[in-house]
C-alpha positions in Angstrom: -16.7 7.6 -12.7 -17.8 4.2 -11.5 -21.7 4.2 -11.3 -22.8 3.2 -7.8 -23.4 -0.3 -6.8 -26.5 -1.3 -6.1 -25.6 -4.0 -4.3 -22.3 -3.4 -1.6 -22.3 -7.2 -1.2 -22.3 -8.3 -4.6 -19.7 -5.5 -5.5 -17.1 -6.7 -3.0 -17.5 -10.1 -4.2 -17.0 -9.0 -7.8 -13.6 -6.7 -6.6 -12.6 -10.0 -4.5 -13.4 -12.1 -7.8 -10.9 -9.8 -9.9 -8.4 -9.7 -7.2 -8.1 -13.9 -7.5 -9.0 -13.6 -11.5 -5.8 -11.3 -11.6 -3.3 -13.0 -9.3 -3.7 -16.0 -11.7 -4.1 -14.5 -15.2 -2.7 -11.3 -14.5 -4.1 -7.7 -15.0 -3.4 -7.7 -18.9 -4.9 -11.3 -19.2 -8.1 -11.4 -17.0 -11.7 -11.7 -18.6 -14.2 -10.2 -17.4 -16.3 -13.3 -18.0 -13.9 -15.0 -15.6 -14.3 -12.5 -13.0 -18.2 -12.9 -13.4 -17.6 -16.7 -13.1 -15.9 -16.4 -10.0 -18.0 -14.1 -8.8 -20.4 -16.6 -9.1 -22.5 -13.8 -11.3 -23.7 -13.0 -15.2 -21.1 -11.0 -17.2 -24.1 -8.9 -17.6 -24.2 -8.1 -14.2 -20.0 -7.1 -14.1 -21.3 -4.4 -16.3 -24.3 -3.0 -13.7 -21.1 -1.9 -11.5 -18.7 -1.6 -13.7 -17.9 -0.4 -17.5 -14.4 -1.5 -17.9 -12.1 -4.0 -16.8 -10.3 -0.9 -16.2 -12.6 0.3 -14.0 -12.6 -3.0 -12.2 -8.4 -2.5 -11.5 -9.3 0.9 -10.4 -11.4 -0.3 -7.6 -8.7 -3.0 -6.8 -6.2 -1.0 -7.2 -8.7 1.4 -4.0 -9.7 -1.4 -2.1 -5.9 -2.3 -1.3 -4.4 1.5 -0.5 -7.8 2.8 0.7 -7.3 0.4 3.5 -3.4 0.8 4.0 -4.8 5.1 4.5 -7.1 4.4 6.6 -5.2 2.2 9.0 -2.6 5.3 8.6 -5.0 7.9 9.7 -6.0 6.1 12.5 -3.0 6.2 13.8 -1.9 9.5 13.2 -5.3 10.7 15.4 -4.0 8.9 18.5 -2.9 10.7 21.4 0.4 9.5 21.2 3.9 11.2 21.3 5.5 11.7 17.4 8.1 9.1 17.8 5.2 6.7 19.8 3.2 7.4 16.1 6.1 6.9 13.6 7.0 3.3 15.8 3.5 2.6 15.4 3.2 3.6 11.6 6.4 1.3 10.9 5.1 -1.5 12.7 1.3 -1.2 10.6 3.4 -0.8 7.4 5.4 -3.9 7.6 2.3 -5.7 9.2 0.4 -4.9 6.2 3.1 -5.9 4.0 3.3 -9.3 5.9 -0.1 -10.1 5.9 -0.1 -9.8 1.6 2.9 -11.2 0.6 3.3 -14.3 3.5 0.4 -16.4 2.8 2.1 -18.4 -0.6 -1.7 -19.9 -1.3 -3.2 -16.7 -1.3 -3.6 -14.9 -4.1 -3.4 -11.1 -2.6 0.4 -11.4 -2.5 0.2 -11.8 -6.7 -2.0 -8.7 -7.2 -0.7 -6.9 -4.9 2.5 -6.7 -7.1 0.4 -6.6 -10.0 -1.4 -3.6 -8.8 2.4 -2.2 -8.3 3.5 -3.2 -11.7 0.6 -1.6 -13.5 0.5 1.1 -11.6 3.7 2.5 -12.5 3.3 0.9 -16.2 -0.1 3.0 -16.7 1.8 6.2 -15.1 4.9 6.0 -17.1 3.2 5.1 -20.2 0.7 8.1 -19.5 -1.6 5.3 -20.4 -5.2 4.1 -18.0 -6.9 6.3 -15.7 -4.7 5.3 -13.1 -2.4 8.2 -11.9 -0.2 6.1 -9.5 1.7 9.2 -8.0 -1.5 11.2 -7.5 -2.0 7.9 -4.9 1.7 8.2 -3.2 1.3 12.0 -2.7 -1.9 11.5 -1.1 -0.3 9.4 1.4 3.0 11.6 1.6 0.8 14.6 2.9 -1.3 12.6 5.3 2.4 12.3 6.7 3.6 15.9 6.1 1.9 17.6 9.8 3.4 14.6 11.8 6.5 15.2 10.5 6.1 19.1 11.6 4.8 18.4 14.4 8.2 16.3 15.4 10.4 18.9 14.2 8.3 21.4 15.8 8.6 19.6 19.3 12.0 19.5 18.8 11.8 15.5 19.1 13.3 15.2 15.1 16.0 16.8 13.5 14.7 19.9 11.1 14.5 18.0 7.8 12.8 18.8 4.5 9.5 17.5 4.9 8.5 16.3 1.7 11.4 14.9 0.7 12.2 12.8 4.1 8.7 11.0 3.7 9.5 9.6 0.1 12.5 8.7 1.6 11.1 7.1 4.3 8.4 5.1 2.1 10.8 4.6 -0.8 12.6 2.5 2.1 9.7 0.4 3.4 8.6 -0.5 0.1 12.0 -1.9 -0.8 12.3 -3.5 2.9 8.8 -5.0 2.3 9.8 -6.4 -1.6 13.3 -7.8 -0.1 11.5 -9.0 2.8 8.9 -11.1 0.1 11.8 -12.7 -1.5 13.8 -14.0 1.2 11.5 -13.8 4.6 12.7 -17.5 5.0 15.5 -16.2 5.7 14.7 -13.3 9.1 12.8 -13.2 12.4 9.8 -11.0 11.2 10.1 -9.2 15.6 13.8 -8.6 14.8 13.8 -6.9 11.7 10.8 -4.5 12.8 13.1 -3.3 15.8 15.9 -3.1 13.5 13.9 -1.3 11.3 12.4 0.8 13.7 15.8 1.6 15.4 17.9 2.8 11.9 15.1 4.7 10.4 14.4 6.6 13.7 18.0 6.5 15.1 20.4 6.1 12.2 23.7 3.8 11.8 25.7 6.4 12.9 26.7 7.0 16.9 25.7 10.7 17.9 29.5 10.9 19.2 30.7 9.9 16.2 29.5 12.2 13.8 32.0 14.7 12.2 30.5 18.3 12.0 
């Protein structure tokens, strides 16, 4: 476990030291006596609120999706409609996405692959404390009782729970790395409607489906 920060301040400012420290020397290559440096801190002092570098990714790797779940259970306690909710949750999804990977002299859109990257490299590896698809169910069962409640209303069709989610953030994910490489390329308003029009609509016409 990470000991408790004594300081919330100073322990933002070290995870937003490691989040630049990373985007330009990478996970694998980042001191910790650079983070400190940027942090404008002793290395000593890295070690007060944290034990690892690994430690340090950790809480990266937290401060990024910790956010993304909160904005996502937010939205799912509004008193909207299901299909109001899942327009909504598209919309904050690709925002998100946007706001990370957009901004070419940042350096969030660099970890935030990074984090990606090393996430699945620790889990397939079985190597780090990081247990990337512990985090994605997490998120996939926030999602589960929205999707019931849908189906249940009789608003979506009666799908496999489970499995539509990870198809459904299987898609974004791709959508939002496709999106990174050639955004130059689409109107960001268009493609959220088109988005938001195949995943809750489909390609096909309801009249021209063959039973």
């Amino acid at each position: 476990m990470t000991p408790l920060p004594k300081d919330e301040a100073k322990h933002r400012r070290i995870i937003q030291a490691a989040i630049q420290v990373f985007a330009e020397e990478g996970v694998s290559n980042g001191k910790i006596a650079n983070i400190a440096k940027a942090a404008g801190i002793g290395k000593g002092t890295i070690y007060e609120y944290f034990r690892s570098k690994t430690e340090i990714f950790l809480a990266v790797f937290e401060y990024y999706f910790n956010k993304l779940l909160k904005g996502y259970e937010q939205l799912i306690r509004e008193d909207l409609d299901p299909t109001r909710k899942i327009e909504k949750i598209l919309d904050y999804t690709f925002d998100s996405l946007d706001e990370q990977l957009s901004n070419g002299s940042s350096p969030d859109w660099l970890i935030f692959l990074e984090i990606f990257l090393q996430g699945y490299r620790n889990e397939i590896l079985g190597d780090g404390e990081l247990l990337f698809s512990d985090t994605l169910r997490k998120m996939y069962t926030l999602f589960e009782p929205l999707l019931e409640e849908g189906i249940t209303a009789g608003v979506f069709k009666s799908l496999e729970t489970e499995h539509a989610i990870f198809i459904l953030f299987a898609a974004l994910d791709g959508i939002g790395l496709h999106y990174f490489i050639n955004r130059n390329h689409y109107q960001k308003e268009l493609l959220k409607t088109t988005i938001k029009e195949i995943i809750l609509h489909g390609l096909l016409k309801t009249d021209s489906r063959k039973v």
